[in-house]
C-alpha positions as CSV (number, residue, x, y, z in Angstrom):
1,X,29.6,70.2,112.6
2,X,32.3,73.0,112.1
3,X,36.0,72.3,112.8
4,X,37.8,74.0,115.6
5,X,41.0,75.6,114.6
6,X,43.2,73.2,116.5
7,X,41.8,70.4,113.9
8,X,43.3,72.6,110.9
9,X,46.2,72.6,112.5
10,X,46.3,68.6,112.7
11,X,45.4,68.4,109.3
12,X,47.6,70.8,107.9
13,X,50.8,71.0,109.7
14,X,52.1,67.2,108.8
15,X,52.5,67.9,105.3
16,X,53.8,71.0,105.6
17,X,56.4,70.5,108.5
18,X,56.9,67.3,106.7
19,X,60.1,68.2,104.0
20,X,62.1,69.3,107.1
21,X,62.0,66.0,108.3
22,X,64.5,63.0,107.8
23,X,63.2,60.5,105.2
24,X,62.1,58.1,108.2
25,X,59.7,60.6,109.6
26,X,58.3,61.5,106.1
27,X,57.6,57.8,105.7
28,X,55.8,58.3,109.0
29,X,53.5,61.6,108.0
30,X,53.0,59.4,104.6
31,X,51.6,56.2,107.1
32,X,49.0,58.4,109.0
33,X,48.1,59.8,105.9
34,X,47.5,56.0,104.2
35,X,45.6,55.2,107.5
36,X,44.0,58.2,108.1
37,X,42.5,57.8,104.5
38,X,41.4,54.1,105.7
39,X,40.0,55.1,109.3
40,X,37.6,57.8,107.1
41,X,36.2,55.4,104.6
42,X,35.1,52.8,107.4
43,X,33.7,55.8,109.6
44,X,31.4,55.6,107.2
45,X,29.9,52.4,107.3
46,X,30.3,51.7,111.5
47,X,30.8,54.9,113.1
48,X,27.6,56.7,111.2
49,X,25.8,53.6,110.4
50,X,26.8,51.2,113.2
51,X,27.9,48.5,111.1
52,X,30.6,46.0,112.8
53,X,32.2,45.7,109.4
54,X,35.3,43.4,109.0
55,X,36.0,44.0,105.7
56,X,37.7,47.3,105.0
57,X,41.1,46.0,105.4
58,X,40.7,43.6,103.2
59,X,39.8,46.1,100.7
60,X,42.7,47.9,101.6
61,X,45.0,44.6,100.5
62,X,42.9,44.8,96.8
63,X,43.7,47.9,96.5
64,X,47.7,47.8,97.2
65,X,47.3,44.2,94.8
66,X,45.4,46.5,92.1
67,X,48.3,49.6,92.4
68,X,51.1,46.9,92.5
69,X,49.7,45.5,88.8
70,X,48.4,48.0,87.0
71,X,51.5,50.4,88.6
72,X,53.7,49.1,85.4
73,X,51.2,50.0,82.8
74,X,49.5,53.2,84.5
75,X,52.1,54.3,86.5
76,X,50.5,57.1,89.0
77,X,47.3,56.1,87.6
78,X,47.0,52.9,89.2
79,X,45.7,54.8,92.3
80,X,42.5,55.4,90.0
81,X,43.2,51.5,89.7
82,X,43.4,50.9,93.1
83,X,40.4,52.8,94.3
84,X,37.6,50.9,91.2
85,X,39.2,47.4,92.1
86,X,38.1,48.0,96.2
87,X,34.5,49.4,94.8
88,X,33.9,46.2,92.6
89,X,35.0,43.7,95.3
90,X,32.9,46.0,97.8
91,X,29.8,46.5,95.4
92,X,29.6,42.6,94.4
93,X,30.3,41.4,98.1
94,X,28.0,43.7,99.9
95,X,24.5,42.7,98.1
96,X,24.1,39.7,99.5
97,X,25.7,40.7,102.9
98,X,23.0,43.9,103.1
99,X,20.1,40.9,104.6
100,X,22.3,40.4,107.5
101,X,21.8,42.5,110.4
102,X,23.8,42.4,114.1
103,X,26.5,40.0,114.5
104,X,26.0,38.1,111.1
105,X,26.1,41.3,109.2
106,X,30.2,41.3,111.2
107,X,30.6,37.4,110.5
108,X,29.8,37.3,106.8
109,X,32.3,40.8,106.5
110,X,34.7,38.8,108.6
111,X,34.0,36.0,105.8
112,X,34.7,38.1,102.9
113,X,37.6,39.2,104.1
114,X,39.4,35.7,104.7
115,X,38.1,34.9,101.2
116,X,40.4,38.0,100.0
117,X,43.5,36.5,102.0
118,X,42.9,33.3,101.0
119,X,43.0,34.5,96.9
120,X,45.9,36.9,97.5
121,X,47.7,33.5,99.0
122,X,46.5,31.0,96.2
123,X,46.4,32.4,93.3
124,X,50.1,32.8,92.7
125,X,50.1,33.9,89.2
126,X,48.5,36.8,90.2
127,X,49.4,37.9,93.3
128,X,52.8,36.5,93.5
129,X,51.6,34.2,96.3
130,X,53.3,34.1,99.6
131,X,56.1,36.3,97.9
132,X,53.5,39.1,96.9
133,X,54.7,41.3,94.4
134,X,58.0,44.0,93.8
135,X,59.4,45.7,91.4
136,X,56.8,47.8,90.7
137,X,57.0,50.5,93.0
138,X,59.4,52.9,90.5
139,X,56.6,53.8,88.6
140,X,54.5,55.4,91.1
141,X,55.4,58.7,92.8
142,X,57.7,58.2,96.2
143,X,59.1,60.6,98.7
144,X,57.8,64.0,98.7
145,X,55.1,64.0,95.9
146,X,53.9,61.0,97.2
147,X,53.2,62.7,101.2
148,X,52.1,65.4,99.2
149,X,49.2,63.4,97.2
150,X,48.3,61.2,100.3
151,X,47.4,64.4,102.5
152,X,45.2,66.4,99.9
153,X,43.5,63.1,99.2
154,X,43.2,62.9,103.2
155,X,42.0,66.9,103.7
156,X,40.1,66.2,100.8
157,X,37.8,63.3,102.6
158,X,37.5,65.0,105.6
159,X,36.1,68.1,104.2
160,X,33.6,65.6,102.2
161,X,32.7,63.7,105.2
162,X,31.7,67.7,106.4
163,X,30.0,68.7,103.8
164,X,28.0,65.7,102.8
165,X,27.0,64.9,106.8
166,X,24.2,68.1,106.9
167,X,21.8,68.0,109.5
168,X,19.3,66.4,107.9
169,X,21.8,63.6,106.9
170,X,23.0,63.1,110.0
171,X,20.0,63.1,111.6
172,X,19.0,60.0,108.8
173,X,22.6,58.2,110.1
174,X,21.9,58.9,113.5
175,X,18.3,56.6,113.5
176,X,19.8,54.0,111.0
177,X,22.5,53.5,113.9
178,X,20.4,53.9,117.2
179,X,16.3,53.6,115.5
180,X,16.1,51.6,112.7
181,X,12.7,51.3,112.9
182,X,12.1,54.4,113.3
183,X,14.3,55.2,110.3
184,X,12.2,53.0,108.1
185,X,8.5,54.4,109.0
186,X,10.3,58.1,107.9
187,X,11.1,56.5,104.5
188,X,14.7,56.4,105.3
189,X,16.1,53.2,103.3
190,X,18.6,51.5,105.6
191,X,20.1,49.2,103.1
192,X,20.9,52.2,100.4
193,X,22.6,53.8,103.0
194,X,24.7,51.1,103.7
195,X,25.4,49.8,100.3
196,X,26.6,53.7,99.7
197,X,28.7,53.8,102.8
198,X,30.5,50.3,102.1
199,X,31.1,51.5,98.3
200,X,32.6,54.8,99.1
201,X,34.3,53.5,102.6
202,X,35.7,50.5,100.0
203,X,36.8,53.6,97.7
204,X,38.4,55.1,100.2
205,X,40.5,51.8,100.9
206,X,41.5,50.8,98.2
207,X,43.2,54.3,97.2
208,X,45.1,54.0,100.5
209,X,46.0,50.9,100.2
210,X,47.3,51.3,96.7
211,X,49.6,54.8,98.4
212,X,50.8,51.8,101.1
213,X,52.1,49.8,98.1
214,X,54.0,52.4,96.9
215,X,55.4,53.0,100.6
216,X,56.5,49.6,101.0
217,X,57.2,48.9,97.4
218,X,56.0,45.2,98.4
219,X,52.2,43.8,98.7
220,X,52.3,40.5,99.7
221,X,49.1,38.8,101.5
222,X,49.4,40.2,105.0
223,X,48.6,43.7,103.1
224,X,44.7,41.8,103.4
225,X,45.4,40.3,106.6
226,X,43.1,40.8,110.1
227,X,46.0,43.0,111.7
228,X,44.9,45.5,108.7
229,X,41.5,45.6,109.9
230,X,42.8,45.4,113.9
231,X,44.8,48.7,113.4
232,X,41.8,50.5,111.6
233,X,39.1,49.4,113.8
234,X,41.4,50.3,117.0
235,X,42.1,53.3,115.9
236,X,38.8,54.7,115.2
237,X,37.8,53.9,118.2
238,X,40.2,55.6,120.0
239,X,40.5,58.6,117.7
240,X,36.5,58.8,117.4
241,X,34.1,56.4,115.2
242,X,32.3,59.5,114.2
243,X,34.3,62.6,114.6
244,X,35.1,63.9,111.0
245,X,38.9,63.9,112.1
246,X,38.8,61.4,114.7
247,X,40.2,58.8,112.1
248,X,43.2,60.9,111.6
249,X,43.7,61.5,115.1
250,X,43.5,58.0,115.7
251,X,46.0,56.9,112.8
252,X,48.3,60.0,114.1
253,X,48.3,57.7,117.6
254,X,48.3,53.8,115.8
255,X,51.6,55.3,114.1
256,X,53.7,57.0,116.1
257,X,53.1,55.0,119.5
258,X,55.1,52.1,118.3
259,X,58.0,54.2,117.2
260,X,57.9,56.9,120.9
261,X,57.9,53.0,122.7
262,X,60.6,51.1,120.6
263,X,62.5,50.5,123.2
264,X,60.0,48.8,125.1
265,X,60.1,45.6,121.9
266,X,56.2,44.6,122.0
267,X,54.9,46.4,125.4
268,X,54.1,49.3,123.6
269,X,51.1,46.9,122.4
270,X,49.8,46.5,126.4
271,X,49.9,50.7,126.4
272,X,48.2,50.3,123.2
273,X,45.3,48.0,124.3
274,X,45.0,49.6,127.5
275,X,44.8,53.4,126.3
276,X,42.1,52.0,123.4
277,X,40.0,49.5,126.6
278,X,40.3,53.2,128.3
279,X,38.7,55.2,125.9
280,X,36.1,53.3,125.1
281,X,35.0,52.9,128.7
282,X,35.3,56.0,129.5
283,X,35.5,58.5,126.1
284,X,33.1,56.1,123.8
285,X,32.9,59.1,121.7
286,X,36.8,58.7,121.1
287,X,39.9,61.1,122.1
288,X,38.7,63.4,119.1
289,X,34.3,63.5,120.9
290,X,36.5,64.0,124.2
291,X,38.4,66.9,123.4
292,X,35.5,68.5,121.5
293,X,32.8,67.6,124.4
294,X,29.6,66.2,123.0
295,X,28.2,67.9,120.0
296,X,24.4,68.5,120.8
297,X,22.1,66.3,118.4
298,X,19.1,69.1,117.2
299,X,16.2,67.7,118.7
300,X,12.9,67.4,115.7
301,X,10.7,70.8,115.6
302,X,6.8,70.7,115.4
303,X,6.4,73.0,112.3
304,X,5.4,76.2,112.7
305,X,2.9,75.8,109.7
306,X,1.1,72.9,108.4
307,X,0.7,72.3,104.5
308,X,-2.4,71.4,103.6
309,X,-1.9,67.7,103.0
310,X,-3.2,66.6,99.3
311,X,-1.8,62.9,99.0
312,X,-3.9,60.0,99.6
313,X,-7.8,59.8,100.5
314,X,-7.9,56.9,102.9
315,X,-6.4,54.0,103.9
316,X,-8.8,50.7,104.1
317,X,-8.1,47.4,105.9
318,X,-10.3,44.8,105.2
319,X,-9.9,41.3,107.0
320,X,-6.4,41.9,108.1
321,X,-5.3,39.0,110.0
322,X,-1.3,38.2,111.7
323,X,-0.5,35.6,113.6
324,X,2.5,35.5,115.5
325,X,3.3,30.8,116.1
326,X,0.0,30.0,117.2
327,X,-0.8,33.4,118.5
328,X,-3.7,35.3,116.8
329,X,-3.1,38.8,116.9
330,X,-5.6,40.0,114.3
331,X,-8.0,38.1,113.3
332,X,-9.6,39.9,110.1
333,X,-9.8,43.6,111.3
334,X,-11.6,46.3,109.0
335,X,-11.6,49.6,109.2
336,X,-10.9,52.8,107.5
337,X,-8.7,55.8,108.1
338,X,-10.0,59.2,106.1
339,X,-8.1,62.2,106.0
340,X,-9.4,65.3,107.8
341,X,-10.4,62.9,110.6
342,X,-8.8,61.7,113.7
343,X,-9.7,58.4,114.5
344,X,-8.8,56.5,118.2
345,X,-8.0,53.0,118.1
346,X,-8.5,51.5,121.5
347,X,-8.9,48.5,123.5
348,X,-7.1,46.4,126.6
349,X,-3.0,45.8,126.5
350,X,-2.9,42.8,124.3
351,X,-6.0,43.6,121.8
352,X,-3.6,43.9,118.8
353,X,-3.2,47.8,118.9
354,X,-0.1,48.0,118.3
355,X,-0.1,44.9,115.6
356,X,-3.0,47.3,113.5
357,X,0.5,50.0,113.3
358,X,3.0,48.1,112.5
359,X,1.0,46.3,109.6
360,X,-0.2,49.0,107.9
361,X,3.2,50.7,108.9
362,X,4.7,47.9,107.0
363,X,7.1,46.6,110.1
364,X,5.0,43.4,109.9
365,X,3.7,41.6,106.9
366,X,0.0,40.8,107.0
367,X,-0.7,37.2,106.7
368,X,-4.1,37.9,105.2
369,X,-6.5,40.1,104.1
370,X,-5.6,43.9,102.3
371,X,-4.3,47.2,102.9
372,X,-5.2,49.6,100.8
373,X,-4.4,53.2,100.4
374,X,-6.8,54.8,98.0
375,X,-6.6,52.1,95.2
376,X,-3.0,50.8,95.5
377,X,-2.6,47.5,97.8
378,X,0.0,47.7,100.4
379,X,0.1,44.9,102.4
380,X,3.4,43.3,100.8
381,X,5.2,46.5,100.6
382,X,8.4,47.7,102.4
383,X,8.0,50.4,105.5
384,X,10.3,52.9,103.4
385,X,8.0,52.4,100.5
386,X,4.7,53.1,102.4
387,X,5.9,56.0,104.2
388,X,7.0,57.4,100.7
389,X,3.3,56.6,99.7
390,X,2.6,58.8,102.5
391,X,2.3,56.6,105.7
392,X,4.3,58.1,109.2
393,X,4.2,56.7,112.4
394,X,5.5,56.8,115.9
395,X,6.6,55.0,118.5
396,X,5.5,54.4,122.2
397,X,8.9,54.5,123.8
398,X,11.1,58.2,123.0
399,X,14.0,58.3,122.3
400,X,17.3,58.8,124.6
401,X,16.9,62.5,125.6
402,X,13.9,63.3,123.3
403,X,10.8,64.5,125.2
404,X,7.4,63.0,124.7
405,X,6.4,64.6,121.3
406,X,9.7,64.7,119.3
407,X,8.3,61.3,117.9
408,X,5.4,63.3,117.0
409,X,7.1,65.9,115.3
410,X,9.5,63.8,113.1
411,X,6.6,61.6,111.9
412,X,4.3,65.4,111.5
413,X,8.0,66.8,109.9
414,X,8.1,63.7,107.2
415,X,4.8,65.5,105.2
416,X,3.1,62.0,105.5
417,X,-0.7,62.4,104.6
418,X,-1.8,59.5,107.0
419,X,-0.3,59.6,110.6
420,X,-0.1,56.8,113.3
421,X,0.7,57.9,116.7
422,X,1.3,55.1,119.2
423,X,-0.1,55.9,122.6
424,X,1.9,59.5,122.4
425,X,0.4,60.4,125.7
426,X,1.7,57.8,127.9
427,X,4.3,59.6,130.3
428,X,3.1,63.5,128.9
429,X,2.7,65.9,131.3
430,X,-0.2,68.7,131.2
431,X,1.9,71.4,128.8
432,X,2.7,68.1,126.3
433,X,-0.8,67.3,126.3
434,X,-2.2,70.4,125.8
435,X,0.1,70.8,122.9
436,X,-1.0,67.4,121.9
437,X,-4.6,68.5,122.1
438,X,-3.6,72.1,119.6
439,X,-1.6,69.9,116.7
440,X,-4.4,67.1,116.4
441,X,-7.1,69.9,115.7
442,X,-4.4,71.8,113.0
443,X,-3.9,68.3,111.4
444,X,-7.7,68.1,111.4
445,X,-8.6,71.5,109.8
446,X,-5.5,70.8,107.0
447,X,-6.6,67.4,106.0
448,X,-4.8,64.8,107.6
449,X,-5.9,61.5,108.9
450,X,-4.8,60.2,112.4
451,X,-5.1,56.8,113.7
452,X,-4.2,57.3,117.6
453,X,-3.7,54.8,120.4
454,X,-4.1,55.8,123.8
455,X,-5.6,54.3,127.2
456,X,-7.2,57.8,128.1
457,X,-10.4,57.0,126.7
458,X,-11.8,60.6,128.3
459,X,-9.0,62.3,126.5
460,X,-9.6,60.3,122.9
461,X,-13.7,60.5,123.1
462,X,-12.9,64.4,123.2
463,X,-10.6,65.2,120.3
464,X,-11.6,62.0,117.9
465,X,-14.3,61.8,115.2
466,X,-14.8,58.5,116.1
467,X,-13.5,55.0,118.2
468,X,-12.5,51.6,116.9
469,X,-12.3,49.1,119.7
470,X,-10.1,46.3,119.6
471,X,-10.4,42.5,121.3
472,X,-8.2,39.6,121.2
473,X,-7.7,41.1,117.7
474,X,-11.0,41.8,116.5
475,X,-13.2,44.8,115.9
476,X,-15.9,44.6,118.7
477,X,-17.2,48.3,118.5
């Protein structure tokens, strides 16, 4: 994604206007800037990954505790201080936190981040206790220098954000967040992501909340309290979760509001709530997405040329049985997969089609029997593992504005020797077929295998080598 010029303008013009200003509206550009730097680190981990977490302002508060203390030693240092205190808490907390999903991946981040309070309230010879900590703010760089440092730090992450979010990376973030499944069968490892995103995102926090210490020149425990996290969640939202200056737009918005409706005492938080209820039901791309109109996603290319495919020789199931309670949805199927030949797997709805996919896939674990591809078992291994091994799928239902075959060409894109296509036909029209038809004799002739599902038995006894026949999860022909 490029920048429009009016962006530049947004991310240069504070700092710059910013020495004709009275010292109050300095300490304002210096306030976007701290929660401009905060909005862009937790971009990371819920706007490109769609993680709900509750955390980053927490890390913001270890960060402003780590500044405060090592500030007397360090002096401007403690900014390096601030940011490697945020990445331990972050790298520790997050391990066990990664084998949550949904709600409970939010609850245990909402978890942490009392845990932080409750430490910066209790442990008084540390943190001061209720009090916090002063006095320590006239080693680290104030006024001017200070605006100065928060704003290259903040154009700094945004062009980072833009250089590290290719296509290709985006497109990774993009079925993490909406396909996760998908995601996995491509060899796309959700949890590294995430670990990454909460590391850097905690980064990211903890260096702006070390530059709000030396604003206030007090950090007490409401500097790791929930309104932290309320501000920076709100205002991503409304600036936009993944626009790569949408957090800055939206701390531009959380900071000045208050002070353009400070006459109003509190209702400025009613036009607050209401303008962030508004964008989100009807901008959910944020003010930033709005004024930008949606930025068209590259839909996946069948490639022009096929390699011919060299890894792997076949894959072998022998006696693979899942049971799902007291279901029995395989019951020891065998069968083999060579590459060079298309084979169609087919059989009534509820025959265990889909099941055969997803276990050699690696979505489900089998509960007997093995999987083998050539010599090496993989049965117990991870879906990003076997698709490394050079195992693709796809998946029966497309995406939101995909067509039929962009499944297709992601899992023929990926350079997976073996692929699995799950009833791709369902929905095609003639011209998707046809194509259909074309790519499964080029992945014949280069030496890939294909297990395919499909109903159109006509269709399959044409362009297969051969059919297995599924019933009530058993081979019967």
């Amino acid at each position: 994604m490029k920048l429009r010029w009016y962006w530049f303008a947004l991310l240069l013009l504070p700092p710059l206007l910013a020495p004709a200003l009275p010292p109050f509206g300095q300490r304002l550009v210096i306030l976007v800037g701290v929660y401009g730097l905060l909005g862009i680190g937790y971009q990371l981990v819920f706007g490109q990954l769609g993680a709900l977490n509750l955390a980053q302002g927490a890390l913001f508060g270890v960060g402003a505790y780590a500044a405060a203390l090592a500030a007397p030693t360090f002096g401007p240092y403690a900014f390096v201080v601030a940011m490697l205190a945020a990445v331990v808490v972050a790298a520790i907390a997050v391990v066990p936190i990664l084998r949550l999903r949904s709600h409970y991946f939010a609850l245990a981040t909402f978890a942490l981040a009392a845990l932080v309070n409750l430490a910066a309230l209790h442990l008084e010879s540390l943190t001061g206790g209720a009090n916090g900590l002063v006095g320590f703010a006239a080693a680290l760089p104030r006024g001017l220098p200070l605006l100065a440092f928060v704003w290259i730090c903040l154009n700094g992450a945004v062009l980072a954000q833009l250089k590290f979010l290719t296509p290709r990376r985006a497109e990774a973030a993009f079925l993490i967040r909406e396909a996760p499944l998908v995601a996995a069968t491509l060899g796309i490892n959700a949890n590294r992501w995430r670990f990454r995103a909460f590391v850097v995102g905690g980064a990211v926090a903890g260096l702006a909340g070390g530059v709000s210490a030396a604003v206030s020149g007090v950090v007490s425990p409401d500097a790791t309290g929930f309104p932290i996290m309320l501000l920076c969640l709100s205002s991503v939202v409304l600036g936009g979760a993944r626009h790569p200056v949408g957090a800055v737009l939206g701390a531009a918005i959380a900071v000045c509001l208050p002070e353009a409706f400070r006459q109003l005492d509190g209702a400025w938080l009613l036009a607050y709530a209401a303008a962030t209820l508004a964008v989100v039901l009807w901008a959910p791309q944020g003010l930033a997405g709005l004024i930008d109109g949606p930025e068209p996603r590259p839909l996946p290319q069948m490639p022009v040329r096929l390699m011919p495919s060299t890894n792997g020789k076949r894959i072998v199931l022998r006696g693979v049985k899942k049971h799902f309670g007291g279901v029995e949805a395989l019951a020891g199927v065998s069968m083999e997969v060579g590459r060079g030949e298309i084979v169609g797997l087919v059989g009534p709805n509820g025959s265990g089609k889909t099941t055969v996919l997803n276990v050699i896939s690696g979505l489900e674990p089998a509960d007997g029997g093995t999987i083998e591809l050539d010599d090496r078992h993989i049965e117990r291994l991870s879906a990003p593992v076997i698709a490394h091994a050079g195992i693709s799928r796809t998946f029966q239902s497309p995406l939101p504005g995909e067509g039929r075959l962009s499944g297709v060409a992601r899992a023929v894109g990926s350079g997976a020797a073996f692929l699995l296509f799950d009833e791709p036909l369902a929905g095609a029209n003639a011209q998707e077929r046809a194509e259909l038809v074309m790519l499964l004799e080029r992945l014949r002739v280069a030496g890939y295998g294909v297990l395919i599902v499909d109903h159109d038995m006509a269709l399959l006894s044409k362009i297969c080598d051969r059919l297995v026949s599924l019933d009530r999860g058993r081979v019967v022909g």
